[in-house]
C-alpha positions, 0 to 999 in steps of 0.5 A: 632195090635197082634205083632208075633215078636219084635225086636231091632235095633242094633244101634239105638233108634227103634224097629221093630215088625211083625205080623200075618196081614202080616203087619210091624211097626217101633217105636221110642222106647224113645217116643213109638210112631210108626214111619212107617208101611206097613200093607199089605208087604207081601202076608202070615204072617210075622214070623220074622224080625232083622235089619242090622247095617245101620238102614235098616231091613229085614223081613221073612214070609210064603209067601216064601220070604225075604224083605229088608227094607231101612230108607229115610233120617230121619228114619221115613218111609221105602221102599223095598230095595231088596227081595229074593223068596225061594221054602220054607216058611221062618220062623225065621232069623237073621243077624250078622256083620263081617269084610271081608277083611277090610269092614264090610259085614253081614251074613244072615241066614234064616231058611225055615222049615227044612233047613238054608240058609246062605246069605250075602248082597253086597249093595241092592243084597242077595248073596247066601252063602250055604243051611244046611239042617236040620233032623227035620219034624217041623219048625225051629223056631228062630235062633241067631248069636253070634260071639265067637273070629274068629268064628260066632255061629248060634244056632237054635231052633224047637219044635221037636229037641234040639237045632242045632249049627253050628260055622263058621269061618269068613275066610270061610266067605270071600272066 
């Protein structure tokens, strides 16, 4: 299993990695046993994935779509929850919590090449926020949230530019 990306659950004992074999896996981390995986998720190879804070995870991949993975009962096996298709390969995201008018609400940003889609989830449906397009010829290759106080800072990187950072203010987040 070549692993392209490994990442951590936010709030729980798991972690989920990708691979070039268009395939995903989920292990408990205390054990380093594999949980669940789907070999063949998607149709090219899966770039990046990051996890909400329901224990659910979202996957990325050249096939130009974005997958939402829901936990059964007992986190042991998942099963698509949602997907989104772009004109673009996807090929890096990453997922951010804030608090939208008293309820938690998580910000998705997807980088497709050379442009940014922010996203928000609303129970099994990716809601649309904004594109942010990029000067650059190569692909955006990882990006990251961070909150900062009132605001949430998206960092990206490229093989060809510095990297790109765009704040947020979460009042713009709700409207």
């Amino acid at each position: 299993w070549y692993q392209r990306r490994v990442r951590e659950a936010v709030v729980s004992t798991q972690s989920t990695g990708v691979s070039r074999d268009r395939g995903w896996g989920v292990w408990e981390l205390a054990t380093h046993s594999l949980l669940s995986s789907t070999p063949k998720s998607h149709a090219r190879i899966i770039w990046d994935c990051a996890w909400f804070n329901d224990k659910s995870f979202a996957t990325v991949s050249r096939d130009k779509t974005l997958k939402v993975w829901h936990p059964d009962s007992n986190y042991t096996s998942w099963s698509l929850a949602a997907e989104k298709t772009f004109a673009c390969p996807a090929t890096a995201i990453d997922i951010s919590g804030y608090h939208d008018n008293d309820r938690h609400s998580e910000i998705i940003a997807v980088a497709l090449d050379n442009t940014i889609a922010l996203l928000k989830r609303e129970s099994d449906t990716l809601v649309d926020i904004a594109m942010i397009s990029l000067r650059t010829c190569l692909q955006i290759n990882t990006i990251k949230w961070r909150p900062v106080g009132w605001c949430l800072k998206m960092e990206t990187s490229s093989p060809d530019i510095s990297p790109f950072v765009l704040m947020i203010t979460r009042y713009l987040l709700s409207v």
